[in-house]
C-alpha positions in Angstrom: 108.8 107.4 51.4 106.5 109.9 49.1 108.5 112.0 47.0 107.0 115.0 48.8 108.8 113.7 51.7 111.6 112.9 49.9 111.5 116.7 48.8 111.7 117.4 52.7 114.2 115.3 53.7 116.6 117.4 50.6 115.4 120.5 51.6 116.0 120.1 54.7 119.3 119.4 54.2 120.4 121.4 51.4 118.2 125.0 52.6 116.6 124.8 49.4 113.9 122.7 47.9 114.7 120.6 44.9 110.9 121.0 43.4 109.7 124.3 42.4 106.3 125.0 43.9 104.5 124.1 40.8 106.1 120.6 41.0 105.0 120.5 44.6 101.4 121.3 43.8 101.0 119.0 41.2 102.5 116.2 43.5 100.0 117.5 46.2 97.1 117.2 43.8 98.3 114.0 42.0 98.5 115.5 38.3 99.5 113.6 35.8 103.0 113.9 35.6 105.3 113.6 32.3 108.2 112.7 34.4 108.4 110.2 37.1 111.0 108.2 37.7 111.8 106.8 41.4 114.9 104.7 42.2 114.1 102.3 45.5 116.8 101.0 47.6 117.0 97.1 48.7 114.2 97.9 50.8 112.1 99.7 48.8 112.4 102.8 50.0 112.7 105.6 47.2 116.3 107.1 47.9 116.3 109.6 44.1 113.4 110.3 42.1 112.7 112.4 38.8 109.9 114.5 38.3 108.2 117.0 35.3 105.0 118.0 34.6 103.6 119.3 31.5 106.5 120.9 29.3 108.1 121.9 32.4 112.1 120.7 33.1 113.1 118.0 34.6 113.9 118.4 38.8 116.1 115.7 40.4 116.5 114.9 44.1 118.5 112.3 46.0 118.1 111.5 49.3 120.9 113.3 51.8 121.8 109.8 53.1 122.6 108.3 49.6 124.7 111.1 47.9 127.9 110.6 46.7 127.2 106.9 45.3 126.7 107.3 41.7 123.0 107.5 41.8 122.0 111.0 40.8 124.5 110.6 38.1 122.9 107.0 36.9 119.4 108.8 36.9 120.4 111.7 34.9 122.1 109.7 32.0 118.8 107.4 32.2 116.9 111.1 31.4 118.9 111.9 28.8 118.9 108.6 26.8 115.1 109.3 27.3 115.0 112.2 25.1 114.9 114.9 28.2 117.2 117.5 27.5 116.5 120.3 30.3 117.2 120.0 34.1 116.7 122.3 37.0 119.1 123.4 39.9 117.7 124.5 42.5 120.2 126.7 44.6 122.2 125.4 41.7 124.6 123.9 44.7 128.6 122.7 44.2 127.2 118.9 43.6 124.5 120.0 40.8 127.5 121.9 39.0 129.5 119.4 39.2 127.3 116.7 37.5 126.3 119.0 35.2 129.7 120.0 33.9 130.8 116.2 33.5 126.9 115.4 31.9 127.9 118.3 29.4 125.0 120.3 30.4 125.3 124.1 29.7 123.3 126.9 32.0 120.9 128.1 29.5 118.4 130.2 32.3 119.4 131.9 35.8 116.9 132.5 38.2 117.8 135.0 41.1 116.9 134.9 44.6 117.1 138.5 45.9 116.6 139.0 49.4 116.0 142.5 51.4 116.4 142.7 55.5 114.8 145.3 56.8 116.9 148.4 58.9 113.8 150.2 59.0 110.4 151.2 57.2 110.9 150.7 53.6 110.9 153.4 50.9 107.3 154.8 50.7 105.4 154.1 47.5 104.9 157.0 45.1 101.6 155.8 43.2 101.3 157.1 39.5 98.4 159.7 38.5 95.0 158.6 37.9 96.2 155.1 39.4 94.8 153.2 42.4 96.0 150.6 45.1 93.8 148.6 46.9 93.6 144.7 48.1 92.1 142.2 46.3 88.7 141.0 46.3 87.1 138.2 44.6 86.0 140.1 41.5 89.4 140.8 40.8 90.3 137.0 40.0 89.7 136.9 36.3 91.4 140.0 35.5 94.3 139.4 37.5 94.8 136.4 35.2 94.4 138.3 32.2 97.0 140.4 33.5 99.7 138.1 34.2 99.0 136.1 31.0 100.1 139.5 28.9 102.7 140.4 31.7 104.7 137.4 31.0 103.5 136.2 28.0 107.1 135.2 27.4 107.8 133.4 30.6 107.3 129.2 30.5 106.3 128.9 34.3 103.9 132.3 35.5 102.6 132.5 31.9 101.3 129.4 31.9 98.9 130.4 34.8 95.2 129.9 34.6 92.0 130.2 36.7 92.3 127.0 37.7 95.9 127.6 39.0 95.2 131.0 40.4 92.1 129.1 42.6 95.2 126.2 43.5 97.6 128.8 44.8 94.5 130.9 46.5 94.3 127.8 48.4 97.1 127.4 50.0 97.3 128.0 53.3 99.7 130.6 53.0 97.7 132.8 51.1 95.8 136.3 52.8 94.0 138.4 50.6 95.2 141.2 52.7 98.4 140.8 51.2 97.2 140.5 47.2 97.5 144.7 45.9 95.9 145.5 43.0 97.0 148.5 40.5 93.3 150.1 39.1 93.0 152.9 36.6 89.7 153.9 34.9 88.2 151.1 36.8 90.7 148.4 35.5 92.8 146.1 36.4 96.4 147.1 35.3 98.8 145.7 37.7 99.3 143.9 40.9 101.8 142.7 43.7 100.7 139.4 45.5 103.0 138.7 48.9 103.8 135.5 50.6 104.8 134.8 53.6 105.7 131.3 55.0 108.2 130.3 57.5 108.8 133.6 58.9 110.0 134.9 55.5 107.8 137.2 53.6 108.4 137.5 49.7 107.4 139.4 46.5 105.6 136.7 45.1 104.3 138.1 42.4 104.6 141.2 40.3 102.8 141.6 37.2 101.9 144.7 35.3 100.2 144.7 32.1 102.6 145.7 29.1 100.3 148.9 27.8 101.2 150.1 31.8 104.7 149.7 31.9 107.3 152.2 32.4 105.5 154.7 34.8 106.6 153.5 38.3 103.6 151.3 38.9 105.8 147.9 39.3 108.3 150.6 42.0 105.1 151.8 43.5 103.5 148.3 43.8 106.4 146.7 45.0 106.5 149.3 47.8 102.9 149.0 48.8 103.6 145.0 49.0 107.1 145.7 51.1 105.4 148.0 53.6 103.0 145.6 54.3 105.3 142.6 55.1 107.2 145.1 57.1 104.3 145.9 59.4 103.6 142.6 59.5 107.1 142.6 61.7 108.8 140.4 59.2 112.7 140.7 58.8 113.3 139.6 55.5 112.3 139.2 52.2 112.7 137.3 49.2 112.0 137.2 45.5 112.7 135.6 42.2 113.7 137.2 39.1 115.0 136.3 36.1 118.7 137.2 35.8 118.6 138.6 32.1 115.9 140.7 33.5 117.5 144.1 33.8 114.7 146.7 34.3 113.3 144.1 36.8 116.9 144.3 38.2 117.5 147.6 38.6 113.9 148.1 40.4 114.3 145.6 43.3 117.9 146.7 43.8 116.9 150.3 44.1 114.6 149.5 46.7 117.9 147.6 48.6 117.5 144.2 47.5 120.8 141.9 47.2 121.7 138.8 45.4 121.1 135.7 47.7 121.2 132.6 45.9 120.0 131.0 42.3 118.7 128.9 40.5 119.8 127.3 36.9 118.5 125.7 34.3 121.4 123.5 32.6 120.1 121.9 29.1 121.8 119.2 26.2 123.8 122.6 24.1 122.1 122.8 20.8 124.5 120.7 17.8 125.9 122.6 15.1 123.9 123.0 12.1 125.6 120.6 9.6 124.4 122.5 6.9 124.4 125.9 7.9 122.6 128.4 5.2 124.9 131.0 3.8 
């Protein structure tokens, strides 16, 4: 069993996935990985694997059928006496708590799933002076990379986004230019809102707005744009991820009626003491 169908079998299981979607692309396109460590059973078949790429944290899956036998516990402490010191959660579920607590892991990041069912047409968008939204075209690739490199210059997963990645995720066979918006002002790139929708669900997939535009209304506005069009697409519900220390993010997506649905946590070694702690 590949651990992509590994990932399956979990997810299936669980209602979340135990690798993020960068993990699953890199699987897909057989990266090198800096993590990957597979446990076989008698007969070979994988039944718990490991798995990191680049600087990323470690993600941890066990199949459904083997729980509750030690092995996800055996697998971590192999990690840790490795060196690898971060681990996430996914859905951060009841059994991941558990180990972590008794691993002496500590959550050190939360990521929010917020999810909004529609009752009816969402709140129209209100577009800032001198600002226009439109779709994507191709033109638009290079500065919407630009863009989300100084959006979240700060964050270790969409920062890291390049070209190359962009072109990865364009792809996909999810992806529909019709529902990529792009903010323009002064016949520049400033912002944009890129929308998934897989398995029935649609989602904010990505907001980013570049720092010098901030604070206007253009992430409310985009957002918007992006919801009205998964609601005329006849979809029920959506999701999005946000970080949960992220408060102005916060307070936009709940205005606009979205509610907390699940998470996702990052549990790390805690930091030791300083044993010589300057004055």
């Amino acid at each position: 069993m590949s651990l992509v169908e590994l990932a399956e079998r979990a997810e299936q299981a669980d209602g979340v996935a135990p690798f993020n979607e960068a993990s699953l692309l890199a699987l897909r396109d057989g990266a090198r990985a800096r993590v990957i460590v597979q446990q076989p059973d008698r007969d070979g078949r994988t039944v718990a694997a490991a798995y990191a790429v680049g600087d990323a944290p470690v993600e941890i899956v066990v199949d459904p059928a083997r729980r509750r036998s030690g092995i996800g516990r055996r697998l971590l402490e192999e990690l840790v006496a490795d060196g690898e010191d971060r681990f996430w959660a996914h859905g951060d579920l009841p059994a991941a708590q558990a180990l972590a607590a008794s691993s002496g892991l500590v959550a050190e990041r939360t990521l929010l799933v917020l999810r909004l069912t529609f009752d009816g047409p969402p709140t129209p968008e209100q577009v800032p002076d001198g600002v226009t939204l439109r779709t994507y075209v191709p033109q638009d690739a290079d500065e919407i990379v630009a863009v989300n490199a100084r959006a979240f210059a700060h964050h270790p997963e969409q920062g890291a986004m390049d070209r190359a990645d962009l072109d990865r995720r364009m792809s996909s066979d999810w992806f529909d230019p019709a529902g990529l918006f792009v903010a323009e002002r002064d016949g520049r790139v400033i912002g944009f809102h890129w929308t998934k929708v897989e398995d029935g669900i649609g989602e904010v997939y990505v907001v980013g707005i570049d720092p010098d535009a901030q604070g206007g209304g253009l992430g409310t506005a985009l957002t918007a744009r992006g919801l009205r069009h998964l609601h005329e697409r006849g979809l029920p519900v959506v999701d999005l991820y946000v970080e949960g220390d992220n408060a102005p993010a916060l307070k936009v997506y709940r205005n606009l009626g979205f509610q907390d649905h699940a998470r996702d946590t990052l549990y790390a070694r805690p930091t030791p003491p300083d044993p010589h702690p300057h004055p």
